[in-house]
N, C-alpha and C positions, 0 to 999 in steps of 0.2 A: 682534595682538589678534584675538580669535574674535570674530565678530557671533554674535545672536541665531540670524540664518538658517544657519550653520553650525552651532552648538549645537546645532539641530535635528538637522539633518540628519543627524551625529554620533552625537545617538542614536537613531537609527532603522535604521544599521546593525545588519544580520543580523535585521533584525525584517521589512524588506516581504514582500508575499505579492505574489508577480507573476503577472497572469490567468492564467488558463487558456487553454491551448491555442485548442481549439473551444468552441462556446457550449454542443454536448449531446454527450453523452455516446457517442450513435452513430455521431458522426464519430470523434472518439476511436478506435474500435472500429473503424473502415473506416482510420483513417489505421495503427494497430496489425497490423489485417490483410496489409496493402500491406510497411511497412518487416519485416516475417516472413519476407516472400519474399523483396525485394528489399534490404536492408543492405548498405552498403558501408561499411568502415572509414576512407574518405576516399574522394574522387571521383575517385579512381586505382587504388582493389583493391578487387576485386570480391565478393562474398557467396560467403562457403563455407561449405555449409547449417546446421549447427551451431552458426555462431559467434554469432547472434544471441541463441538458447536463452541461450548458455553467459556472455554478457555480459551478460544482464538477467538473469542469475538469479545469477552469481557474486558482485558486491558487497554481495547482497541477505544474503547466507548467515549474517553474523555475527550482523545484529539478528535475523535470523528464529529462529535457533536460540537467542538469549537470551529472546525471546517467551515461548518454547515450554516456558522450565526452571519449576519447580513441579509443586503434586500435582492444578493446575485437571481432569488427565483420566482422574482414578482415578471418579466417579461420573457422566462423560457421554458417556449411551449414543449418542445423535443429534450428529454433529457436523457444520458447514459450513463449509466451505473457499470465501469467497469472493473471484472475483478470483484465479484459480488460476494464471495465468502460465504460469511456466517448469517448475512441478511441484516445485520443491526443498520448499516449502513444504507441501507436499501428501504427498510422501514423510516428509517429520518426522512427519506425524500418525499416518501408517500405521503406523512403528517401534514409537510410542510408546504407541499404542493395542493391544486383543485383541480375542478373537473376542466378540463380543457387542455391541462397539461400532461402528457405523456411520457413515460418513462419506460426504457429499455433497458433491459438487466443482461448480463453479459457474463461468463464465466468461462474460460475452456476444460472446464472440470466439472464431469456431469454428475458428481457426488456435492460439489460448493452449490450449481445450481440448484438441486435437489435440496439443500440443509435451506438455501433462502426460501425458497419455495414455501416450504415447509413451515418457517420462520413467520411468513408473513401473515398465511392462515392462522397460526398459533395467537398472532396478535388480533384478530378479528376485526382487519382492514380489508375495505373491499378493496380487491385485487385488478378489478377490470381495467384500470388506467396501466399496469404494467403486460410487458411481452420478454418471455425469456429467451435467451440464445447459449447457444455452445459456436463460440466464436473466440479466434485467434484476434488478439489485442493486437495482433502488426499484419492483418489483410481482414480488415473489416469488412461486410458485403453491404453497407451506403455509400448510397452518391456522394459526393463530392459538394461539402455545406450544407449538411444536411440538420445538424443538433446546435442547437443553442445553450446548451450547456453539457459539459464532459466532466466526472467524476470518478475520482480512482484513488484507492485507500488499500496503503501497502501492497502493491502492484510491482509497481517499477522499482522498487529496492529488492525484489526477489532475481528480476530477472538478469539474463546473461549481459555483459554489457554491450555486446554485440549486437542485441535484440531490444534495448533499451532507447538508443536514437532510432528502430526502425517501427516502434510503439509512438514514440513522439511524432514524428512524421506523419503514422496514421490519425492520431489524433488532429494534428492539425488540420491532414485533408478533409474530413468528415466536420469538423468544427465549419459553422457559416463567419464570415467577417464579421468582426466586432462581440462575437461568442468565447462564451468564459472557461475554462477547465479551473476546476480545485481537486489538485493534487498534496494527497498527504505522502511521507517517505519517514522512514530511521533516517537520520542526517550526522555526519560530520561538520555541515555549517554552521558555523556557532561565534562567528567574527561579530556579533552586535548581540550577543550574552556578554555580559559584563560582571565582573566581582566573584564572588568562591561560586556563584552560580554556572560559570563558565568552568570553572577545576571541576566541578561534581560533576557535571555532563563529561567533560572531558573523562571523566575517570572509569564513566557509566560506560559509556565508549570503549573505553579499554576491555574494562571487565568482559561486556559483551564480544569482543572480538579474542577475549583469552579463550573462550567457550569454544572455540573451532581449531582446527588445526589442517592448512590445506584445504580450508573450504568444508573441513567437517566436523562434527562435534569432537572436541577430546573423548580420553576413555570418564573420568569424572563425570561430564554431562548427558553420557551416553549410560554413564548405568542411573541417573539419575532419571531420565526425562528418554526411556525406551522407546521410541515411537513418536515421541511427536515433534513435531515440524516447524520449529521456526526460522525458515529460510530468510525471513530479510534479514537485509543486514544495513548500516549505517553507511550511506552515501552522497557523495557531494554532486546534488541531484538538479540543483541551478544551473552549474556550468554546462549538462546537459539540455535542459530545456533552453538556454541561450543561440542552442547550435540549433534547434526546430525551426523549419522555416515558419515567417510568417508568425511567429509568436513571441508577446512580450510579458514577464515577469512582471504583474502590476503590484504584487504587496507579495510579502509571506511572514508568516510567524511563527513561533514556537509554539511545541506543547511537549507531552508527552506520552510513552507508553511503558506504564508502569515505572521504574526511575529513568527509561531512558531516552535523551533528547530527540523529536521528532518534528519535520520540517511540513506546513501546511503554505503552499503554493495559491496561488490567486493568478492564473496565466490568463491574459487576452488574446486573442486572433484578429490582427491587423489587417486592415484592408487589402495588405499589398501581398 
């Protein structure tokens, strides 16, 4: 027979949101810095320079490029890429965009903006339509409407929650009226998955938040995965963007990374 206190607990699988890492956002950024250089696939084989790029940006690949499908970048001339990582996402813009349209890369991590940099020479796209910045995602230096499209891919589920509404805010102020943000996140949202597809996420969810303890890896995942950094984590990242001024949730969907459930946003900036 289930007691009450397992009922619970029951359902709360694949819903906890486990802290965050560091309390601000510039540790984050000093700890991201560190595991760039140094990554080790286990505490027995050592960093070979690449493999880092190529492992935070490979699972990322499928929801980014589901993100990305639709006609959001037939009329936006100003775009910002924030939270630019490994550059994969950064390169989809450049494909899909032309000459007229300008794109702004953004990073507070002068090793991420370094691996895009890098990234995007590698693919042999000319680069003159982008400008890179080392810039704080919650005191942006644009005017006030300035981008007609905002982009940001595993961003906001890293950070503190603290720092989470005061990135939304800046996006919105920077965003011009009737301008679109596509935000992807790790999600606990999973109320319109239906059928065992809903149990397996839910479960993926779980698994992922057993990996931490306090906000840090167990000892397990830590002699597994010495070094490297996957700070997001699974968040119910709606209810936030609800509380942005001035911004309305027009669609979102599913996908994923690697088996676990992840939430791709479609937000507008309302006239008001």
């Amino acid at each position: 027979m289930i007691g009450p206190y397992m009922r619970k607990q029951m359902a709360m699988i694949g819903y906890k949101q486990i802290p965050v890492w560091y309390p601000t956002s510039k540790e984050i950024i000093d700890d991201f810095e560190r595991v760039g250089k140094q990554f080790r696939i286990s505490r027995f084989v050592p960093n070979i320079p690449p493999l880092y790029d190529w492992i935070m940006g490979f699972y990322e690949r499928l929801s980014n490029r589901s993100a990305l499908k639709g006609p959001v970048f037939e009329n936006a001339l100003e775009i910002i890429d924030v939270g630019v990582g490994t550059g994969y996402l950064l390169h989809q813009l450049l494909k899909m965009t032309k000459d007229g349209q300008h794109i702004t890369a953004v990073d507070l991590s002068p090793k991420m903006l370094t691996n895009a940099r890098q990234y995007i020479e590698k693919q042999n796209e000319p680069s003159d339509r982008i400008d890179y910045y080392q810039v704080d995602c919650r005191k942006m230096v644009w005017p006030d409407n300035f981008f007609d499209l905002y982009v940001s891919s595993y961003l906001f589920d890293l950070l503190p929650e603290d720092e989470v509404q005061s990135a939304i805010s800046e996006m919105a102020r920077i965003l011009k009226p009737g301008g679109m943000a596509i935000l992807v996140t790790m999600t606990t949202e999973l109320g319109d998955v239906v059928g065992t597809k809903r149990y397996f996420y839910r479960l993926m969810n779980e698994l992922y938040c057993f990996g931490y303890r306090g906000g840090r890896w167990n000892p397990l995942w830590q002699f597994m995965f010495d070094g490297y950094a996957p700070h997001c984590r699974p968040i119910a990242f709606g209810g936030c963007l609800r509380k942005g001024p001035g911004l309305k949730i027009a669609y979102s969907k599913l996908s994923r990374v690697s088996l676990f459930p992840v939430r791709i946003y479609y937000v507008i900036k309302t006239d008001h």
